[in-house]
C-alpha positions in Angstrom: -25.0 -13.4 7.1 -22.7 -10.0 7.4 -22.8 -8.2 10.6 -22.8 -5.3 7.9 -26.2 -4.9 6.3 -24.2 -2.8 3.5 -21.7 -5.0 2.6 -23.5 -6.4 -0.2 -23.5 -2.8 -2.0 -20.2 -2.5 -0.9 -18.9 -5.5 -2.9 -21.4 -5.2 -5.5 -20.5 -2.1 -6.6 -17.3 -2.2 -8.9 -18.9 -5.1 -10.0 -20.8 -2.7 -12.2 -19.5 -3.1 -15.7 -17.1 -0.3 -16.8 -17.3 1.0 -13.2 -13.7 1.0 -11.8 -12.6 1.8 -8.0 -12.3 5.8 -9.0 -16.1 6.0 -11.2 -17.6 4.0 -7.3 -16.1 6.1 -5.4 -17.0 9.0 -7.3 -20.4 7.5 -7.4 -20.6 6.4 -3.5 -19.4 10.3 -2.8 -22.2 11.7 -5.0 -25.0 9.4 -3.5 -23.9 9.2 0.1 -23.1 5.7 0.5 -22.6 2.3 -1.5 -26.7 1.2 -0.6 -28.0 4.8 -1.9 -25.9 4.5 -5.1 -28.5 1.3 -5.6 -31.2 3.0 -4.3 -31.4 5.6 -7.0 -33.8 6.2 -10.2 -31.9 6.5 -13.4 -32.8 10.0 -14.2 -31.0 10.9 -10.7 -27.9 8.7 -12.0 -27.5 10.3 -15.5 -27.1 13.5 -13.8 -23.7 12.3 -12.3 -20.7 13.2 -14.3 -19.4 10.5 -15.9 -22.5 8.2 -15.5 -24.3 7.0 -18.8 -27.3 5.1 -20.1 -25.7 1.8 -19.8 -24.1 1.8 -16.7 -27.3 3.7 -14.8 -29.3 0.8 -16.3 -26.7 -1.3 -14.8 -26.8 -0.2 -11.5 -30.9 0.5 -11.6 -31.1 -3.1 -12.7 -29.2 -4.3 -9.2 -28.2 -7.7 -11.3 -24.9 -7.6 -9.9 -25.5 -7.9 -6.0 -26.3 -11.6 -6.7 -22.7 -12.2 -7.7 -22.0 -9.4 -4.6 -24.7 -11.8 -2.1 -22.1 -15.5 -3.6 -19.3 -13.5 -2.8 -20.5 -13.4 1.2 -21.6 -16.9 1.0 -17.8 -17.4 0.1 -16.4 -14.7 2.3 -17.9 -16.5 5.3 -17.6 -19.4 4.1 -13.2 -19.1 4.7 -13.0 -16.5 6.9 -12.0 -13.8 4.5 -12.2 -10.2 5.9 -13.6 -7.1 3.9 -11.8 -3.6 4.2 -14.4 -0.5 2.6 -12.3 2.2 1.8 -13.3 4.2 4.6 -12.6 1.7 7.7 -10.1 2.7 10.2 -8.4 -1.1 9.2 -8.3 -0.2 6.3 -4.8 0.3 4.4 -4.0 4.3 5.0 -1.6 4.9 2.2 -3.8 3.2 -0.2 -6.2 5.4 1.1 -4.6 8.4 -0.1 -4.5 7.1 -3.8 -7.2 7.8 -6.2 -7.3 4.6 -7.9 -7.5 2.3 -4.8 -9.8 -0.3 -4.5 -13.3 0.4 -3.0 -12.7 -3.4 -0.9 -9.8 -5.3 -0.3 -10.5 -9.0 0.8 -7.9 -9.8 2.8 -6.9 -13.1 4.5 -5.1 -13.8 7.3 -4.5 -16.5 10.7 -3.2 -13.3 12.8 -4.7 -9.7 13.1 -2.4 -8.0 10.6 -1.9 -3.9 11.1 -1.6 -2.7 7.7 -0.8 0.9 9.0 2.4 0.3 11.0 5.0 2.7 10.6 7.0 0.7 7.7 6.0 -1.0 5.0 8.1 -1.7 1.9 7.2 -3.5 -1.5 10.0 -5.6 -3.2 9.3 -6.5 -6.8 11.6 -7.7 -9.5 11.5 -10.2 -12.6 10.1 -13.9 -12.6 13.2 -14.4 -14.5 15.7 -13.7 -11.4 19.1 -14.1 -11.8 20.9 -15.5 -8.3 22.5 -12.3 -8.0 19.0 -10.3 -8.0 18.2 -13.3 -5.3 21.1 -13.1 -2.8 20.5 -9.2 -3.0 16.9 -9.2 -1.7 17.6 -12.2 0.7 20.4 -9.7 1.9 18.3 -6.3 1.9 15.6 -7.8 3.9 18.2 -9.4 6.3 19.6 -6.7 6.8 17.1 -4.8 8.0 15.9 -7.6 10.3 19.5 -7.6 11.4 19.3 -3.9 12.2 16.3 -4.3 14.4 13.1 -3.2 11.7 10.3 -4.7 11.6 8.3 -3.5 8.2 6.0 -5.4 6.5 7.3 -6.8 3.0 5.1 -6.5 0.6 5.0 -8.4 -2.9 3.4 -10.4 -5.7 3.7 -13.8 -4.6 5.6 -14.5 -8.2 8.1 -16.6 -9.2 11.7 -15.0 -9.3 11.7 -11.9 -6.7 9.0 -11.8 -5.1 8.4 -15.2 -3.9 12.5 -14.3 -2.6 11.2 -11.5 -0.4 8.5 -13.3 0.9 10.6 -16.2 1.7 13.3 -13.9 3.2 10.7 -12.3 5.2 9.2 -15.2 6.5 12.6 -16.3 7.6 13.8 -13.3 9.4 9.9 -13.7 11.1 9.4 -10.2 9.4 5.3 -9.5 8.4 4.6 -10.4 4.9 1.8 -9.1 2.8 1.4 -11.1 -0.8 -0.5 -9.3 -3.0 -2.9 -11.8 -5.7 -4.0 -11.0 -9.3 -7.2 -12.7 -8.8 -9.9 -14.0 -6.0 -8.5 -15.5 -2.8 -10.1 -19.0 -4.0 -7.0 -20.1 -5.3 -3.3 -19.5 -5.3 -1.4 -19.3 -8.8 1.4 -20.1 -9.0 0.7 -23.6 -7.6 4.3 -24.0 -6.8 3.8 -21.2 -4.2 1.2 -22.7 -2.4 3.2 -23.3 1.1 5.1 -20.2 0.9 1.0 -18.9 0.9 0.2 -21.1 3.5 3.4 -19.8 5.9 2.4 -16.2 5.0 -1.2 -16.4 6.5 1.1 -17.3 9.6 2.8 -14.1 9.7 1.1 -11.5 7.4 -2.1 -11.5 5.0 -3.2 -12.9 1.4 -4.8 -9.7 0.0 -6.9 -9.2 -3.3 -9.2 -6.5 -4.8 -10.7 -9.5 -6.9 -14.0 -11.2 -6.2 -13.7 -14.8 -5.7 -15.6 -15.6 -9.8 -13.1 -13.2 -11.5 -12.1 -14.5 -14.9 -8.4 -15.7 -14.1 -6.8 -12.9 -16.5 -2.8 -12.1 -17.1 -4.2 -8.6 -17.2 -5.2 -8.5 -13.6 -1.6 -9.1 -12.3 -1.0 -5.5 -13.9 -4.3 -4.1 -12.0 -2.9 -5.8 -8.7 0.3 -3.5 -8.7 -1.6 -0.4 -8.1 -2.3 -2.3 -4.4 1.5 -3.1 -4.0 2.5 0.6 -4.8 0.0 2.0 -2.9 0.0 0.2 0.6 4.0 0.8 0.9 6.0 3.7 1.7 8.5 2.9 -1.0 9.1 0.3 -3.6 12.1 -1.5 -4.3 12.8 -2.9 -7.4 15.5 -5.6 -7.0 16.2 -6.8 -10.9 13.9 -6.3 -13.8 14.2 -6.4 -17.8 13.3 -2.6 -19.7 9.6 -4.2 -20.1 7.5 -6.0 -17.0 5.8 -5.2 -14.3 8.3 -4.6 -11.5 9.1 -1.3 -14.0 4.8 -0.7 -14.2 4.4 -1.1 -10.2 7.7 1.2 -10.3 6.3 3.9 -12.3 2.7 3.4 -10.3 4.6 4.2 -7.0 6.3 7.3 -8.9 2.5 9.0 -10.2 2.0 8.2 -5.8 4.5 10.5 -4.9 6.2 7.8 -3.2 9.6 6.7 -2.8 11.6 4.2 -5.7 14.4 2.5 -5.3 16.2 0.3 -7.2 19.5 -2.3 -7.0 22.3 -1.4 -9.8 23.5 -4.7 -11.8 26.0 -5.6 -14.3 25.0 -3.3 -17.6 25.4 -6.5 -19.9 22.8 -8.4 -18.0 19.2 -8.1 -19.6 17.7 -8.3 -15.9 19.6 -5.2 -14.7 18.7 -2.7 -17.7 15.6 -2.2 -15.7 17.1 -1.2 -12.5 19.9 0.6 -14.1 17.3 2.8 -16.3 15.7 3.5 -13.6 18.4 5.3 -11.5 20.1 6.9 -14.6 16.2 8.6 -15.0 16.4 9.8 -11.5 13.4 7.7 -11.4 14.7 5.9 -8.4 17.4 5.7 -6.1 20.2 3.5 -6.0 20.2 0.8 -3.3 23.0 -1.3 -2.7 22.3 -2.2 1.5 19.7 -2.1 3.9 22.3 0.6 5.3 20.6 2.7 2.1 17.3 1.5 2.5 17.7 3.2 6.2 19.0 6.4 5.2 16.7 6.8 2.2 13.8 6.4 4.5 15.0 8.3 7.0 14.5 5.3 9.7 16.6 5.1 13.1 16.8 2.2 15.3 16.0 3.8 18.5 13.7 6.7 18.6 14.9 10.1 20.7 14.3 9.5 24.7 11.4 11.4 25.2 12.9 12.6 28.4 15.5 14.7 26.8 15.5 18.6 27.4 14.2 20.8 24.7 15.3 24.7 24.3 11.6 25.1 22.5 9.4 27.7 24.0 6.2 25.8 22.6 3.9 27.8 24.1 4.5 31.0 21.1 3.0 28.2 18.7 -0.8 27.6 17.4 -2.4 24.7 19.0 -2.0 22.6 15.9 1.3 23.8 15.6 1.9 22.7 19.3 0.1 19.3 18.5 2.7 18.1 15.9 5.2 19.7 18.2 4.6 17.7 21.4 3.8 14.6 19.0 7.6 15.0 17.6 9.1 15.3 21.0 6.9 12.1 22.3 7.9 10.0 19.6 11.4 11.5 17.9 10.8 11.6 14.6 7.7 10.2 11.9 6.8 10.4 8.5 4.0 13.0 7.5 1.3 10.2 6.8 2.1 8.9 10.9 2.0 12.2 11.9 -1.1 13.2 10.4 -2.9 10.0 12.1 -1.7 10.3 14.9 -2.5 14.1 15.8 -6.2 13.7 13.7 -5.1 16.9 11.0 -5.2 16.2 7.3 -2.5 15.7 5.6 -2.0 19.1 3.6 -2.4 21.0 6.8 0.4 19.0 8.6 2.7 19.8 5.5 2.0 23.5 5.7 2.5 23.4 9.2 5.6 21.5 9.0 7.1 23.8 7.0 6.4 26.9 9.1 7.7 25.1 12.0 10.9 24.4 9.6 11.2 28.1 9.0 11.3 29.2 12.7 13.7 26.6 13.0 12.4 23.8 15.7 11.5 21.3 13.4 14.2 19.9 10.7 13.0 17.4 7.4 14.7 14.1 6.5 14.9 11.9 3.8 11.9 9.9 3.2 10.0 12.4 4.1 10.1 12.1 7.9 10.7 15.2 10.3 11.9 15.7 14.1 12.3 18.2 16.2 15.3 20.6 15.9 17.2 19.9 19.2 18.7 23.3 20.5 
């Protein structure tokens, strides 16, 4: 069995009916862990906000953690890795989002590091046009050409996401396909070797047990995942409805960057795109030359060596942290820099910007900063 005695709880957890990733974690935070959530009398549940009769009767009644105790027969079974919330493995940008999933099963041949510095989603319509194709085969070459290396996440779909991931895989770029439902099957069928070459080169990932009901419904719940473990989102070509628009709008409620690919205004697969930059609600994208300016990425990072006209020393400690972080490694985004020097994100903001004020540090777009060379 599981090296983790908790893992049971762990899964079983948003297994509870009408119990969604923010209700358990709201429940695991109140109890102290996944097993004491279990481990509790009803009348201590009902005192939890949120928490009524029927679910506490749920959870008292433990009937779920058989369906949790099949899923590690399964789990096992192929290999399948599980990510809590609060593992170091675990995705840290969907970390940061309320609504993230309490596990992530994730498969994979290679040991995949879903907190690398770049990470982009490409989404788009099943319906693709082959100008929405040769642009995202060209965007991703691009930046291969340019010397990145981020992981491409998508849907696995027909149309524009099954183009990234096949772009990706080509250009031997990591490549993350996201599932609407358990990893004991592949839909679309069609897709199967494109899944099969991924597990090669990046990870099948899923928030779905493997006995979930197979549910159009759950492709919408799996964009929350593809919003949430990129820095940005690209959507390549979609109609005025779907769900590259949805995981779009998702990545917008993040606070995370949005970009989109202009098309011909008479072309029902553009309106989408086109909507979307004349809302400001993403920005236009027409080369991986944007992509790299919009997210502030460089091909070489600043030589570590070169002389600084700082006086470091008249700076807090933290302050002096992010400082000689900055000089080490040129420029990051806040979410890297916050990792790496062990402060919380908010504090690193506020600390950025005081540091922007006296002048040694300077902001970018895509919300990376470097030092101020003087």
């Amino acid at each position: 069995m599981s090296a983790d005695p908790e893992l049971v709880y762990k899964i079983g957890i948003e297994l509870i009916p009408k119990v969604g990733s923010i209700s358990a974690k709201k429940l695991i935070a109140y109890c102290g862990s996944a097993e004491a959530v279990f481990k509790q009398k009803k009348g201590s549940l009902l005192k939890i906000p949120g928490i009524g009769e029927a679910t506490a009767a749920e959870i008292v009644a433990q009937t779920v953690l058989s369906r949790a105790e099949n899923e590690l027969l399964f789990i096992e079974k192929f290999g399948i890795k599980v990510l809590y919330f609060t593992d170091a493995a675990y995705p840290y940008r969907l970390k940061q989002c309320e609504d993230g999933p309490v596990v992530l099963y994730v498969k994979s041949n290679i040991n995949i590091d879903f907190n690398t510095d770049k990470v982009l989603s490409i989404v788009g319509t099943r319906r693709a046009t082959e100008y929405g194709k040769a642009m995202c085969e060209d965007l991703v070459s691009g930046l291969a050409e340019k010397g990145y290396r981020p992981i491409i996440i998508s849907g696995l779909a027909y149309g524009i996401d099954v183009t990234a991931h096949r772009a990706a895989l080509k250009r031997n770029l990591p490549t993350v396909a996201v599932l609407g439902h358990g990893l004991n099957t592949i839909y679309p069928q069609s897709h199967r070797s494109v899944a099969k070459a991924i597990l090669n080169q990046g990870a099948l990932v899923s928030d779905f047990t493997s006995d979930a009901v197979f549910d159009r419904n759950n492709f919408l719940r799996r964009n929350r995942i593809i919003a949430g473990m990129a820095d940005a989102t690209l959507v390549v070509e979609s109609a005025l409805e779907g769900g590259a628009l949805v995981t779009a709008d998702i990545a917008n409620s993040y606070n995370r960057d949005v970009f989109a690919v202009p098309g011909n205004v008479n072309s029902v697969y553009s309106q989408g795109c086109n909507q979307l930059i004349k809302q400001n609600k993403a920005a236009l994208v027409e080369s991986a030359d944007d992509l790299e300016f919009l997210m502030g990425w460089t091909t070489s990072k600043v030589n570590s060596s070169r002389q600084y006209s700082i006086n470091f020393d008249k700076f807090s400690a933290d302050e002096q942290k992010i400082l000689n972080f900055l000089k080490e490694k040129g420029e990051e985004t806040v979410d890297v820099i916050a990792m790496d020097t062990g402060l919380q994100v908010s504090k690193v903001l506020s600390l950025l910007l005081n540091l922007e004020f006296a002048g040694v540090v300077r902001s970018m777009p895509g919300k990376v900063f470097a030092l101020a060379i003087g």
